[in-house]
C-alpha angles and dihedrals in degrees: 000000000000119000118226139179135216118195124202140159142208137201124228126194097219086216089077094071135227095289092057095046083043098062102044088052099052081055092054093049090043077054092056093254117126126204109247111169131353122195126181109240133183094040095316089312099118137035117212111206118201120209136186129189120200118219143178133231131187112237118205114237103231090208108045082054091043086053089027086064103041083055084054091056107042083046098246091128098142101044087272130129 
């Protein structure tokens, strides 16, 4: 298994108050996104939220399908010979 990362953000009016930002945030992180920085913008106006999701990837072993595919050939598919 392979990690990987996905980054997003998300703008916030600071007129509308913690609960608002709050909320939004709990359904990112239900989501699988984690708050990871915050920084004020436009004179204190907005707030920009950045988020990151882990996830995970399979990553083929080159040598277990190499091996995987001589077996197909010669006919030993199942683990048989």
């Amino acid at each position: 298994m392979k990690e990987t990362y996905e980054h997003d953000y998300v703008v916030y009016k600071t007129s509308d108050g913690p609960k608002v930002i709050n909320e939004s945030l709990n359904t990112y992180g239900k989501d699988g996104w984690g708050l990871v920085g915050m920084i004020t913008v436009g004179g204190g106006e907005h707030l920009v939220a950045w988020l990151r999701k882990t996830t995970y990837k399979d990553v083929p072993d080159p040598k277990k399908a190499e091996q995987s595919k001589i077996a197909k050939l010669w006919g030993a598919a199942d683990g048989d010979e």
